[in-house]
N, C-alpha and C positions, 0 to 999 in steps of 0.2 A: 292638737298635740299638747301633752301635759308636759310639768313643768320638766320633771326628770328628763324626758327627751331632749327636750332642746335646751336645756341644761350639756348632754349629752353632744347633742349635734355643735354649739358651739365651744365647746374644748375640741372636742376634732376640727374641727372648721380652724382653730386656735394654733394647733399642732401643727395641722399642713401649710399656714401659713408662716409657722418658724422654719423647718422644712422646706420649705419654696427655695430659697439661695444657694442650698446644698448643692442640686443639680446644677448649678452656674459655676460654684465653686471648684467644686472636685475638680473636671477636667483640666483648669486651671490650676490648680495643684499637683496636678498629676503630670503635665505638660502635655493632655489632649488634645490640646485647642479650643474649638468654641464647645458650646453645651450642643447639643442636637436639637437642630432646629432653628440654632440664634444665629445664621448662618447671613451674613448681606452678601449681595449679588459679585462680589469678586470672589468670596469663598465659597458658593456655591460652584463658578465657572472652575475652580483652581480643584475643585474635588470632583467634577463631574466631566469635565474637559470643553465643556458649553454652556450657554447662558440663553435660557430657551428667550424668543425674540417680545413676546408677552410681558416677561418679568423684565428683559431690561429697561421695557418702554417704562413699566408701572413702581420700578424701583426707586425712581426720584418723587414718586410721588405724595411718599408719607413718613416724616421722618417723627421718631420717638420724642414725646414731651419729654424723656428724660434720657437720654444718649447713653445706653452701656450699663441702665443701671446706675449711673451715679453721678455726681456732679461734681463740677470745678473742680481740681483740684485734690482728687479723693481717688486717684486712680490706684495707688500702692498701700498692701497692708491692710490693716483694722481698718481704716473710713471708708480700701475700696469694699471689702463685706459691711460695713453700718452703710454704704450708698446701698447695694443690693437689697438688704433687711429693709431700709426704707422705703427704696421703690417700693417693696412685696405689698407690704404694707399700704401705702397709699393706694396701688391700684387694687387691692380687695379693699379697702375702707370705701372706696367710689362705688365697685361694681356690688356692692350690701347695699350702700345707700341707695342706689338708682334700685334694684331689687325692692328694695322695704317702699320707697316711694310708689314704685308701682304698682307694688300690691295695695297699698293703698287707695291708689286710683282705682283699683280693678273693683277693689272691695266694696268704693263708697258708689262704682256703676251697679252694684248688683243691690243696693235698697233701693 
């Protein structure tokens, strides 16, 4: 891939990562409710009328390094969007690195 492309692919890669919070936001601005899909097992039951028996065995079983999006303290206003921007951020910084690492590995199998 020459330079301009991936010049290319990480501004857009760049974009969808500002981008990322919007969908958390809005509905919450708008008085939606959660974003679709950030749903835990009482909001699923309360919009569905049940809680299939699978999800509520497995729903204690993994809870988020960072709860909601944001931390301590930072629930109202500006810090609760810089918690969300931040999460976005940290977890694509993770999921590039593990990415670029492993292609690494992949690389230095094929000499």
């Amino acid at each position: 891939m020459n330079k301009s492309k991936l010049r290319k692919l990480w501004i857009g890669l760049g974009i969808l990562i500002l981008l990322t919070p919007v969908g958390l936001i809005l509905p919450g601005l708008f008085g939606a409710g959660g974003a679709w899909g950030e749903w835990d097992a009482s909001e699923i039951r309360e919009i569905t009328g049940y809680l299939p028996e699978g999800l509520k065995k497995l729903s204690d079983l993994w809870s988020a390094p960072v709860s909601d999006y944001g931390f301590a303290g930072w629930s109202k206003g500006v810090k609760a969007y810089a918690g969300y921007l931040i999460s976005g951020v940290l977890g694509v910084a993770i999921v590039v690195a593990a990415a670029y690492i492993l292609g690494k590995l992949l690389k230095r199998g094929e000499r």
